[in-house]
C-alpha positions as CSV (number, residue, x, y, z in Angstrom):
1,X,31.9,8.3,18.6
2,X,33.8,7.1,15.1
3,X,32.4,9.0,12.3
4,X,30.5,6.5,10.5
5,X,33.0,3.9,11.2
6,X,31.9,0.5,8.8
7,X,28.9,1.0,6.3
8,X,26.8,-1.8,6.6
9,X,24.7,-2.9,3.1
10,X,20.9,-1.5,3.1
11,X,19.9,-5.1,3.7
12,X,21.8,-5.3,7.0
13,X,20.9,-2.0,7.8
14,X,17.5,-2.8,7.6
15,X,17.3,-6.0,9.2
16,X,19.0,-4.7,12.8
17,X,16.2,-1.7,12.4
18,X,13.1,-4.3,11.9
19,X,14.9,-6.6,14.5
20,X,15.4,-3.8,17.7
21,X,11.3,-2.7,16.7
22,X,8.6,-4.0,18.0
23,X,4.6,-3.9,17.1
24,X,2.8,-1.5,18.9
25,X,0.1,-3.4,21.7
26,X,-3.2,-1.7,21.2
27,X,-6.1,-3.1,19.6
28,X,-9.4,-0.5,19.2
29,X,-12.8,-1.7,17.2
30,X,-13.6,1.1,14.6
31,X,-16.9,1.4,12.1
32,X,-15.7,-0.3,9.1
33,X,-16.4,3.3,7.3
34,X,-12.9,4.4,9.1
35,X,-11.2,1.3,8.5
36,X,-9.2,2.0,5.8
37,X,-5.1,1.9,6.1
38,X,-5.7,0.0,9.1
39,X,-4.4,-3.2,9.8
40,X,-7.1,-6.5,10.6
41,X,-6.2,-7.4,14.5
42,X,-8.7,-10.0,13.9
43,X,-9.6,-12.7,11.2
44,X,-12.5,-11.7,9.8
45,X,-14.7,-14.8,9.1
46,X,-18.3,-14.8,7.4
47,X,-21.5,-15.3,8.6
48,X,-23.3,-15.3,5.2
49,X,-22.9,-17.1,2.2
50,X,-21.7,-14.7,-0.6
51,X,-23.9,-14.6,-2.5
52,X,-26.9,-15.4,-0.5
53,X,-28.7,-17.2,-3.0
54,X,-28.6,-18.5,-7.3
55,X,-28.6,-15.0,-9.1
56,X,-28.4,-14.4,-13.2
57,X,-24.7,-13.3,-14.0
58,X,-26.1,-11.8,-17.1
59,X,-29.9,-9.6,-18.2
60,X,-31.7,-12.2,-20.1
61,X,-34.3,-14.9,-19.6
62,X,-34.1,-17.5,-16.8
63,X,-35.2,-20.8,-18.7
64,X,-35.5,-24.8,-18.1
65,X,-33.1,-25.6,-19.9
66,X,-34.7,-29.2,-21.4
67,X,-37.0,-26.9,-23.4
68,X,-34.0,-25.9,-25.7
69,X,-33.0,-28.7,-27.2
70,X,-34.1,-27.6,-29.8
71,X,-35.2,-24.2,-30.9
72,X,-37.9,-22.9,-29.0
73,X,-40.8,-20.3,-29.0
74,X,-41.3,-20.0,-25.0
75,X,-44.2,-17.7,-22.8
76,X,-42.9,-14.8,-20.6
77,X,-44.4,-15.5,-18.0
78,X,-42.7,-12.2,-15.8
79,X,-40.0,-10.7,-14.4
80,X,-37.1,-11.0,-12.0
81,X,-35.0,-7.8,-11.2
82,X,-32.3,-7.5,-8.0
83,X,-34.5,-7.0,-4.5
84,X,-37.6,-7.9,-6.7
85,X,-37.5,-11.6,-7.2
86,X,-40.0,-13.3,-9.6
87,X,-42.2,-14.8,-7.3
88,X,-44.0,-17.8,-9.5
89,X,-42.4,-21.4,-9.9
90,X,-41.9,-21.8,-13.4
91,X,-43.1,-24.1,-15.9
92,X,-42.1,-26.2,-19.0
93,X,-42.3,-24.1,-21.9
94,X,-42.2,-20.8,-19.8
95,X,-38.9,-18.5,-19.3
96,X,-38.8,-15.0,-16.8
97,X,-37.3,-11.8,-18.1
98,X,-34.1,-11.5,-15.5
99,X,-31.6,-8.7,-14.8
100,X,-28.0,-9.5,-13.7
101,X,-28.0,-9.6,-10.2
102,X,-31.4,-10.7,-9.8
103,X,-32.2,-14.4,-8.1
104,X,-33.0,-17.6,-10.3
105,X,-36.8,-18.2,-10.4
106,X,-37.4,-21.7,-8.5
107,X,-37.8,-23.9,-11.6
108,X,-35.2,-22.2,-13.8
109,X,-32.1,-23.7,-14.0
110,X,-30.3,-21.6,-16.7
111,X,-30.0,-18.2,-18.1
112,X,-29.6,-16.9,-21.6
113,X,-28.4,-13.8,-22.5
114,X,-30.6,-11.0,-24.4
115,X,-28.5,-10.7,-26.9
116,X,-29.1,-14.8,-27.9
117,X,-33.4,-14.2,-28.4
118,X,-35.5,-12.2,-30.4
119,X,-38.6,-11.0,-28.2
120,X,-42.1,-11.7,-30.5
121,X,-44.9,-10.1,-28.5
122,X,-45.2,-12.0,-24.9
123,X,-42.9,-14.6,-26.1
124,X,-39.1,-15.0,-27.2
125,X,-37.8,-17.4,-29.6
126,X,-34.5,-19.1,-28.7
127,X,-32.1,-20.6,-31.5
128,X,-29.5,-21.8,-29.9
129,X,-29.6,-24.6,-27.1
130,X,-28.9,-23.9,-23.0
131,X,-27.1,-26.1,-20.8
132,X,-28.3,-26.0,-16.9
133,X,-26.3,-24.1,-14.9
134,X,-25.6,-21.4,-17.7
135,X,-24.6,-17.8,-16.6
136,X,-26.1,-18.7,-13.0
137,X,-23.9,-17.9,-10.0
138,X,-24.7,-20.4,-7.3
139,X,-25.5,-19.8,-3.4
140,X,-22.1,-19.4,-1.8
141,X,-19.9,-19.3,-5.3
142,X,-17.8,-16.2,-4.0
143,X,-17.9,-17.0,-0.3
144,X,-19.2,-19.6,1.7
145,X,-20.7,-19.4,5.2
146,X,-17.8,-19.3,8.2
147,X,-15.0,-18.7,5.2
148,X,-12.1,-16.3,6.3
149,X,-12.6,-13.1,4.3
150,X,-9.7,-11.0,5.3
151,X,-7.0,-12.3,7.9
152,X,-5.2,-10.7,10.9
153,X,-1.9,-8.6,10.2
154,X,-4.0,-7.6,6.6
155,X,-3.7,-3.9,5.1
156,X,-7.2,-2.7,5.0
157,X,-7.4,-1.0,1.6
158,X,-10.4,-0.8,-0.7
159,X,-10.7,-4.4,-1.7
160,X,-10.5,-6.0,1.9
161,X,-13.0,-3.2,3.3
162,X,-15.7,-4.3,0.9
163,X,-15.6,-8.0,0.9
164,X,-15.8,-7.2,5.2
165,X,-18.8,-5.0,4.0
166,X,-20.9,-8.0,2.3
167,X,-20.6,-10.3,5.0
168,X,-22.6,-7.8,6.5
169,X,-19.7,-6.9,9.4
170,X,-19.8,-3.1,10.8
171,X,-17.4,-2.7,13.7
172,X,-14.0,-4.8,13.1
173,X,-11.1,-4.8,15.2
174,X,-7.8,-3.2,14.3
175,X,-4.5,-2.7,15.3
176,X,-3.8,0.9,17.2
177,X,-1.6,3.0,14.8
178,X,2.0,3.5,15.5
179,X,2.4,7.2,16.6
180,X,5.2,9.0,15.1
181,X,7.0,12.1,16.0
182,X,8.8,13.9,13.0
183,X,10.9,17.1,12.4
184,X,13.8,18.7,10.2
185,X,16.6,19.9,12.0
186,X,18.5,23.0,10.7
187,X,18.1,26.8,11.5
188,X,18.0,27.5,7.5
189,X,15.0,25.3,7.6
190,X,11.6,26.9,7.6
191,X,8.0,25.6,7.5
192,X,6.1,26.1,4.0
193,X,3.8,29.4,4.3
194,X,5.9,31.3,6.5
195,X,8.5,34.2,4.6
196,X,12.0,32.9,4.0
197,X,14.9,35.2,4.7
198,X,18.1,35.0,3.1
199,X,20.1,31.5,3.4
200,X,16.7,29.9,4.2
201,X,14.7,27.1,2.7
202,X,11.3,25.9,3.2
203,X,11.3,22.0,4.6
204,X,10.0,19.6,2.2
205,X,11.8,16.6,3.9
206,X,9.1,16.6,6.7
207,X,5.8,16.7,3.6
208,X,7.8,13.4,2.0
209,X,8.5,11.7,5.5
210,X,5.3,12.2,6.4
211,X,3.8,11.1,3.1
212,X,5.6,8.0,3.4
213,X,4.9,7.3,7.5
214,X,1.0,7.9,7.0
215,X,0.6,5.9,4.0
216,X,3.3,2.9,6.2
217,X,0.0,3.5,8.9
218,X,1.2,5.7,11.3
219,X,-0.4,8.6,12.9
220,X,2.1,11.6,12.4
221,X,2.5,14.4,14.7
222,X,4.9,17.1,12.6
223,X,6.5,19.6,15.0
224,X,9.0,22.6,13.5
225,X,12.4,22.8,12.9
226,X,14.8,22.0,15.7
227,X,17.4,24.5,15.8
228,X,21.2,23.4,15.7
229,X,22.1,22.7,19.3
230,X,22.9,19.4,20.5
231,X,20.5,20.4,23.7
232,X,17.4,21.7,21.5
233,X,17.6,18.1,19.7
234,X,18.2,16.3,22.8
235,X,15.2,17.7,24.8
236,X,12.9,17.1,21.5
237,X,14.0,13.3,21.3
238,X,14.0,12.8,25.6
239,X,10.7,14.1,25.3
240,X,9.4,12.5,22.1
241,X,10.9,9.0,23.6
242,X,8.3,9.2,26.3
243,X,5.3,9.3,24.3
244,X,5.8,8.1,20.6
245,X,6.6,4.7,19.2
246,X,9.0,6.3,16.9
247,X,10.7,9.4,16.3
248,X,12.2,10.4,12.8
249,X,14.0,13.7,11.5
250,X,16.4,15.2,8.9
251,X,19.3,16.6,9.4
252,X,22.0,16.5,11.7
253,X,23.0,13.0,11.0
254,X,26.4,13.3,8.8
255,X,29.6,14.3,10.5
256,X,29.6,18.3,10.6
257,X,30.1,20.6,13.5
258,X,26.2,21.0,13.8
259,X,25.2,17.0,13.4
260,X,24.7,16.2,16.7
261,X,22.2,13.4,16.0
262,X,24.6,10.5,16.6
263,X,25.6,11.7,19.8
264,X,22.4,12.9,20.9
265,X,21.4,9.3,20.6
266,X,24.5,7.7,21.8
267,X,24.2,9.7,24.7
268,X,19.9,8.7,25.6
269,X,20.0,5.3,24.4
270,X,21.6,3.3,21.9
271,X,22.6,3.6,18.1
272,X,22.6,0.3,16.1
273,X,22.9,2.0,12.4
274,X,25.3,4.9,11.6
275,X,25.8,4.6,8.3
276,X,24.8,2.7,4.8
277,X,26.4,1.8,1.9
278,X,24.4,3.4,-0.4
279,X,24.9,5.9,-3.0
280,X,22.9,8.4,-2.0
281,X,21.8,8.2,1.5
282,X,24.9,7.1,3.3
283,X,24.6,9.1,6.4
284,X,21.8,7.2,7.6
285,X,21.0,6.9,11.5
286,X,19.0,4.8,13.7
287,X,19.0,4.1,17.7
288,X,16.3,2.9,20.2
289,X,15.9,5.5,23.2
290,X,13.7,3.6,25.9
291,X,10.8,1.8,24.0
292,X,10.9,4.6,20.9
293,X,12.8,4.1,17.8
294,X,14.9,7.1,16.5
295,X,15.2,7.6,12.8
296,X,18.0,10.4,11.3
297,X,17.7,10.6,8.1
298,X,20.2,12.6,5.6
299,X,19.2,16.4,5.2
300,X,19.4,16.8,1.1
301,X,15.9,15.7,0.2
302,X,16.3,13.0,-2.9
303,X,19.1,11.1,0.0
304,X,16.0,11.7,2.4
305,X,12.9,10.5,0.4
306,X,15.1,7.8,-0.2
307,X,16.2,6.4,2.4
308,X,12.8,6.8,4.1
309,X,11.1,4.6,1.5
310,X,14.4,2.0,1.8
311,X,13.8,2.1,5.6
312,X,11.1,4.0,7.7
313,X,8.4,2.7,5.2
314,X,9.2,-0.9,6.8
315,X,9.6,0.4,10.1
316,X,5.9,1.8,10.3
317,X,4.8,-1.5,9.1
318,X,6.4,-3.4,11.7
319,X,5.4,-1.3,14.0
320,X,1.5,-1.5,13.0
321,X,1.2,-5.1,12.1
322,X,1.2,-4.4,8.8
323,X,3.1,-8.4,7.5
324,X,2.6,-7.2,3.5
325,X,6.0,-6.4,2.7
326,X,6.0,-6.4,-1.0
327,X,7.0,-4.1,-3.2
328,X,5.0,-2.7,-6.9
329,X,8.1,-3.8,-9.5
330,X,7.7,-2.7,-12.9
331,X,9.9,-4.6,-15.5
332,X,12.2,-2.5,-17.8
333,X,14.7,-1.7,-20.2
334,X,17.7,0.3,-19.2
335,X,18.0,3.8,-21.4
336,X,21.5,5.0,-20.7
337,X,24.6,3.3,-19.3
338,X,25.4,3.1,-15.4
339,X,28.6,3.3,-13.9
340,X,28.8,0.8,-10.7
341,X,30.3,2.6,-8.0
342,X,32.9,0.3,-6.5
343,X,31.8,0.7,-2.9
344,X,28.0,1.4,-2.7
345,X,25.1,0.2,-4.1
346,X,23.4,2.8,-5.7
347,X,19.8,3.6,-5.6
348,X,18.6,5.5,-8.6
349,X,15.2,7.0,-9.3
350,X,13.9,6.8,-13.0
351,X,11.1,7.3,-14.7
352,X,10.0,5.1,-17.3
353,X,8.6,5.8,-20.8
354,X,5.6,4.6,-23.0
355,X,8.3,1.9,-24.1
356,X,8.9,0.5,-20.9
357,X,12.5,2.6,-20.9
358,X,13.6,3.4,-17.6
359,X,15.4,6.7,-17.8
360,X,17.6,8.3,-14.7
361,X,15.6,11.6,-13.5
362,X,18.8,11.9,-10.4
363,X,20.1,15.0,-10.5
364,X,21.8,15.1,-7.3
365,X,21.0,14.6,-3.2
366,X,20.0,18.3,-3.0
367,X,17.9,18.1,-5.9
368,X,13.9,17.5,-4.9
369,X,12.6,17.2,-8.6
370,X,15.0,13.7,-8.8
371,X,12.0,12.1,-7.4
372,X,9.0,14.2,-8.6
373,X,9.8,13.2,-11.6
374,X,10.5,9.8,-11.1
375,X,7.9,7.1,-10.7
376,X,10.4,4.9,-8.6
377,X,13.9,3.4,-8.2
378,X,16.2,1.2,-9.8
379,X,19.3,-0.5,-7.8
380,X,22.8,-1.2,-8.9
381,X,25.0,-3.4,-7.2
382,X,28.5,-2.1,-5.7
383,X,31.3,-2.6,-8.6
384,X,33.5,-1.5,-10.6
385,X,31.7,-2.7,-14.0
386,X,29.0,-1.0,-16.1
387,X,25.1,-1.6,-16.5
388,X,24.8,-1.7,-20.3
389,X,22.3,0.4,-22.3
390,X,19.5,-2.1,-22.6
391,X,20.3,-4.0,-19.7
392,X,17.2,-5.3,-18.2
393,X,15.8,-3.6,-14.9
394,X,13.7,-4.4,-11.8
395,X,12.1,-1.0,-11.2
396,X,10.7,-0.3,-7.2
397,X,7.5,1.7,-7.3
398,X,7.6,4.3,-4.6
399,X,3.3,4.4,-4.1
């Protein structure tokens, strides 16, 4: 096999990955307490109206509002609070003490706020006029009856789980999670917590691959090291290929004596990606044994985090029916000048300052604290020009 051969750009790269992947089958019903990070296999619709009756928006006093036409001396007459509802009908020149939350008194057809009144014994004087309908919520304002709340192919995060919660929904259904296999290859690599002899280093591309998969959806088996043969990696991935959706690992994917990734591959399925124009994270690898995807990504961890964020993050969504595929941009200023490189576009992580100044934090593929310092990426265009100081900057959040 051709070293490399033709870089293809990140956004063809990308679309032959998402095009030879396909969404994983099962669907499982889970307590909506473990549904977070899931993804909706069902449209959620509502069998309640949201909220369930006229409630006060603000603590104050639920009046008619004809009686303040004028100002007004009216009778408390009692009290609504949220689960205690005033149980009286209320009359001309009356009002109810009400707390936010709690529902209209039949009668009432306004609130007005506490801070508008001046309580004098059992009775509060009003100065200022009320219009019906003020600072009431009505039945069904937020969501009506049979409304979709959340739809299939939806991210389950905090937001989407609650408004499932007030419809009063307990078991949803939910797309099964992709199951990924993922490794470092390398026999200087060495799990964190074990000792490290000389020439070694502890793996910290698994911890950001992993990061990345889990938070994509995926359930994420992490095995050790693979030594440096061509027949310990192809046993791992024959193996893996039989009972993940996806298998991804470091290492082993550039051109060396010992990266046998390519081959290894080549040789069980098919590679469709073997190489990316991008500066860094060129050697880049991706093939389909059987049903299972196969991810190599570059061994140097910033290339690594990298290209897993540009690639495997989208991956795992498509794989979990996961259809959000936007991005957190920040907007911002460039600090420094960039140099376009003349044949790759170059992806740079920055961090950006109280002035909304994005600054470069690279400090080379091999260097990890590029990205712990960084809050995302910035990316240039191949060229042979240069990104002025100032220049403004789409900044890529990596979440």
């Amino acid at each position: 096999m051709n070293p490399f051969g033709t870089l293809v750009s990140a956004d063809d790269a990308l679309d032959t990955i998402l095009a030879k992947l396909k969404p994983v089958a099962g669907v499982e019903t889970v307590n909506l307490e473990d549904a977070a990070g899931c993804v909706l296999a069902e449209d959620v619709k509502s069998t309640v109206f949201v909220p369930a009756f006229d409630r006060a928006a603000m603590d104050g006093y639920a009046v008619i509002a004809e009686d303040l036409h004028e100002p007004a001396m009216l009778k408390v007459v009692g009290a609504a609070f949220a689960g205690k509802p005033f149980k009286g009908v209320l009359k001309r020149g009356e009002c109810v003490e009400i707390a936010t939350g709690a529902p209209i008194p039949k009668g009432a057809d306004a609130v007005v706020m506490v801070e508008s009144v001046q309580v004098v014994g059992q009775a509060v004087q009003f100065k200022q006029p009320a219009r019906q309908g003020d600072h009431i919520t009505r039945k069904g304002e937020d969501i009506a009856k049979n409304d979709t709340v959340v739809k299939k192919g939806t991210l389950l995060g905090p937001g989407q789980v609650a408004a499932i919660a007030i419809t009063g929904k307990a078991r949803i259904k939910v797309f099964s999670r992709p199951e990924v296999l993922l490794f470092t290859t390398g026999d200087e690599v060495v799990a964190p917590g074990k000792p490290l002899k000389d020439g070694q280093v502890y793996d910290c591309n698994s911890f950001a691959m992993l990061t990345i998969a889990r938070r994509a959806g995926a359930n994420v088996t992490y095995r050790a090291n693979v030594p440096d043969t061509e027949a310990a990696l192809r046993k791992v991935i024959a193996s893996g290929a039989r009972k993940y959706d996806l298998i991804v690992f470091s290492g082993g994917t550039s051109v060396g004596n010992k990266d046998f990734g390519a081959e290894v591959i080549d040789q069980l399925g098919d590679v469709y990606v073997r190489g990316v124009a991008i500066k860094p994270g060129k050697p880049v690898l991706f093939g389909v044994v059987g049903d299972c995807g196969v991810f190599g990504m570059p061994g140097y961890p910033t290339s690594c985090l990298l290209t897993a964020e540009l690639f495997l993050a989208p991956a795992v969504r498509k794989l979990a029916h996961n259809e959000d595929t936007s991005r957190v941009r920040l907007s911002a200023k460039l600090g420094h000048e960039i140099k376009q490189d003349k044949t790759k576009q170059q992806i740079v992580p920055v961090r950006v300052d109280e002035n909304e100044v994005a600054w470069s934090t690279f400090k080379g593929s091999g260097s990890i604290t590029s990205l712990s310092q960084s809050v995302g990426f910035i990316s240039i265009d191949a060229g042979d020009g240069v990104i002025a100081k100032g220049a403004d900057l789409v900044v890529n959040v990596i979440r």
